[in-house]
N, C-alpha and C positions, 0 to 999 in steps of 0.2 A: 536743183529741183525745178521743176518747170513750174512757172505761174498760173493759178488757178485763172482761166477764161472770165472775164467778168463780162457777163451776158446785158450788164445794163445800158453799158458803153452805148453810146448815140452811134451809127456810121455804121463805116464798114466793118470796125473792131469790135462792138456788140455783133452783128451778124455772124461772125467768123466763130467766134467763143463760142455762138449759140450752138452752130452747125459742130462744133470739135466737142459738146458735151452731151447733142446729139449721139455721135459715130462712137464715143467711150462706152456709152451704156452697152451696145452689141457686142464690143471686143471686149470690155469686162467680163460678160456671160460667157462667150466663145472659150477665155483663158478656163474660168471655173470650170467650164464643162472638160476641157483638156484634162485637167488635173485630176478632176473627179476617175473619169476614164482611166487614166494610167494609173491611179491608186487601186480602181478594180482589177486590172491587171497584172499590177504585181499583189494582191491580193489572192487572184486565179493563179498566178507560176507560182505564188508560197505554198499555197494550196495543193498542186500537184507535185512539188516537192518534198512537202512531208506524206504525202501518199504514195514514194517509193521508199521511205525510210522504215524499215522493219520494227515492229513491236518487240524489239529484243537488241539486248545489248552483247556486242562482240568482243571478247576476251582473246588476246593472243600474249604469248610468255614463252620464254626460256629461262631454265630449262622444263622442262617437259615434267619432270616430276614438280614443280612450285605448284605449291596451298595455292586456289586464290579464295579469297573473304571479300563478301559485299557486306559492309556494317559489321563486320566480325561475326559475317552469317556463311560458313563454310558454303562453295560452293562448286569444290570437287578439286583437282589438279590438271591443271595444263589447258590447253588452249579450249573453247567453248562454247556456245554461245546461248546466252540468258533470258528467256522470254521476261519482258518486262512489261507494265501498265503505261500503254501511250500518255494518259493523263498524269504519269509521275512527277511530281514539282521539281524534285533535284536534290540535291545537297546530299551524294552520298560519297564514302571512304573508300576504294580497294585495296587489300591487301594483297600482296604477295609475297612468298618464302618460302624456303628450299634448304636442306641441312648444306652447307659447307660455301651457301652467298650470301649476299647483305639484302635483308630486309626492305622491301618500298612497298612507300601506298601512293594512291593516287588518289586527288579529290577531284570529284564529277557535279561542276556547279550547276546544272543545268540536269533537265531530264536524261533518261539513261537510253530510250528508245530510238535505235539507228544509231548509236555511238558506239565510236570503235577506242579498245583501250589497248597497247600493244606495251609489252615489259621487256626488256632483256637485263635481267637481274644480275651486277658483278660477282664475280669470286669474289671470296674471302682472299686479305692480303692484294686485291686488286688496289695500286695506287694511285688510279686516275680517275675522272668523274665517272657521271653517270653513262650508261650505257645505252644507245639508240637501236630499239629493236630494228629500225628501217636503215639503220648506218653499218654498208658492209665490214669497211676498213676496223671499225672498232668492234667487230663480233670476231672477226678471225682474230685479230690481237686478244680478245679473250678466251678463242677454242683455243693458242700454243699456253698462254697460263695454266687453261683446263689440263692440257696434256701435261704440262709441266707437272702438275698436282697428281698425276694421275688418274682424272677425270674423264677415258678416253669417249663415254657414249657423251656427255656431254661435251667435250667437246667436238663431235661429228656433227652435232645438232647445231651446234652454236658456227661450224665452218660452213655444215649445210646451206643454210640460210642466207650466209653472205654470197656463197658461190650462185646462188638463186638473185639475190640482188643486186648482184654485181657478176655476171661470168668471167669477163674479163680482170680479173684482178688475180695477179697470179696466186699472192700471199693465200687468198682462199681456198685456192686447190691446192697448196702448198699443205696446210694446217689439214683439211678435210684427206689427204692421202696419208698423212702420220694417222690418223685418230683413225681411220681405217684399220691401217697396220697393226694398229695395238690391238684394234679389236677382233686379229686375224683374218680381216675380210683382203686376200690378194688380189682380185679382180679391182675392188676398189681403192686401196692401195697404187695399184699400179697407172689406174686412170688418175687419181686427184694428183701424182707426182709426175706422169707423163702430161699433162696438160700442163702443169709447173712448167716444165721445161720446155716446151711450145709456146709460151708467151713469153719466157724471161729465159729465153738459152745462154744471156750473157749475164746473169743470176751470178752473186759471188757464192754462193753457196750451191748452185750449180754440179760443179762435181761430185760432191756429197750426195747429193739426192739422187746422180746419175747412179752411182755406186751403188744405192739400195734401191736401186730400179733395176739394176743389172740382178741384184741379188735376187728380189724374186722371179725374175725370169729363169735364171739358173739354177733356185730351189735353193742355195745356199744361206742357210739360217733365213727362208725366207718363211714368213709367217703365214699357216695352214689356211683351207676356205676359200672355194672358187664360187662365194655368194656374189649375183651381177647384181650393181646398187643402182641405184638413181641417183646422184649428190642434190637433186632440188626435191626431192620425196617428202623431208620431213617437212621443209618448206611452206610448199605449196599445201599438201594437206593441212597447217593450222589458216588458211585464211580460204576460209568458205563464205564467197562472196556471190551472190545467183546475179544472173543477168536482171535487168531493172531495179539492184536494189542499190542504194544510195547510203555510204556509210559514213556520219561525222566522226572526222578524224580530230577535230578538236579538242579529245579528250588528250589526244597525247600529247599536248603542250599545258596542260595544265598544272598546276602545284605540287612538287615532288613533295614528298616527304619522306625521306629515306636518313640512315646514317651518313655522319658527318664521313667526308672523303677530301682529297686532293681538288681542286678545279681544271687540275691542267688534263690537255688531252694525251686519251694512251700515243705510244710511240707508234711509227709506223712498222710494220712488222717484219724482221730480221731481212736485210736483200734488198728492201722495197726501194725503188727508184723514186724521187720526188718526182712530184704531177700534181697539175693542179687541174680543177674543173670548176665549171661555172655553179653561180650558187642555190640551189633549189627556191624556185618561189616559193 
């Protein structure tokens, strides 16, 4: 710590102190005023911050039929979005639920205005955690469950989506070209397993898929419906985001509250080559 000047000192060392407690009193004030400043200004950027964040809260889920509940206050099925009171204090519950997944809520500690809440609800019998609506890899591992179940529009919804957040991933177009098929669409069929086979031509499963790619070209046992799809359609439509609007995504690391499950993560999906990527901020 530096020695307080003692101005009384006789010489040259009382002048000196006098002159250094002089020049402090200016850069004392100079500092305050600095600070003063930059508090206003981030004061002003908080300020313009929350004047892009919408008086409404954003709901997104899979599947598409899931309840959602604010406070156990119905407010409709499927994706949303909720005009709320910018002055809301917080503390509220979301539910979501769906006949034949597991049940989750989510708690919203904070006000609900400009928050985004995003769900993808397991199957029933699903043995691994919870599910990342924004994590491709574990939603196509849950559209071949869905199909396994016989759940084919869920899961086109549920391979939709990954194929949207991920194009490159072959498994996606993989799951999304079955869940087509079941649902008779051969135009989309033929796209979600031809693309399969242009990203992973060296696929162990490969031949197989070649074979019911031949089959609907040839109409053998191939399934009816020349509908052209979109694979990112259902996607895109639940995230209605307008230009200058700012949405906290914070809700989505908040407090599950769901049924007890496994912690381990789903498997990678039938074929899948190990890869790794770097890890999202």
């Amino acid at each position: 710590m530096e020695p307080h000047p003692d101005t009384s000192l006789p010489g040259p060392a009382g002048r000196r102190g006098g002159h250094l407690a002089r020049r402090r009193g200016p850069c004392v004030a100079a500092a305050v005023a600095a600070l003063a400043l930059g508090a206003g200004c981030t004061r002003a950027a908080r300020a313009r911050f929350e004047g892009t964040r919408p008086a409404a809260l954003l709901v997104e889920v899979l599947p598409r039929s899931a309840e959602v509940l604010l406070d156990d206050r119905p407010l409709g099925r499927g994706a949303r979005t909720v005009p709320v009171d910018r002055a809301d204090a917080g503390g509220h519950v979301l539910r979501f639920r769906a006949p034949g997944f597991v049940e989750e809520a989510r708690e919203v500690a904070g006000g609900l205005a400009g928050v985004r809440v995003g769900v993808a609800l397991r199957p029933e019998g699903w043995p691994y955690g919870a599910l990342d609506l924004d994590e491709p890899r574990g939603l196509a591992a849950a559209a071949e469950a869905l199909l396994d179940a016989g759940e084919a529009d869920d899961a086109a919804d549920y391979a939709a989506r990954a194929v949207a957040l991920e194009p490159a991933l072959p498994e996606a177009h993989r799951a999304l070209g079955s869940a087509r098929a079941a649902l008779g669409d051969r135009r989309g069929a033929a796209a979600g397993w031809g693309e399969y086979l242009r990203l992973r031509p060296d696929a162990p499963d490969a031949a197989q898929v070649a074979e019911r790619l031949d089959a609907l070209d040839g109409g053998d046992g191939a399934p009816g419906g020349n509908e052209v799809t979109d694979p990112g359609a259902a996607s895109r439509g639940s995230r209605p985001r307008g230009r200058g609007t700012t949405w906290d995504t914070r809700s989505t690391g908040t407090r599950r509250r769901s049924g007890c499950g496994s912690s381990s993560s789903p498997p990678r999906t039938r074929g899948a080559r190990p890869r790794t990527r770097a890890a999202r901020s």
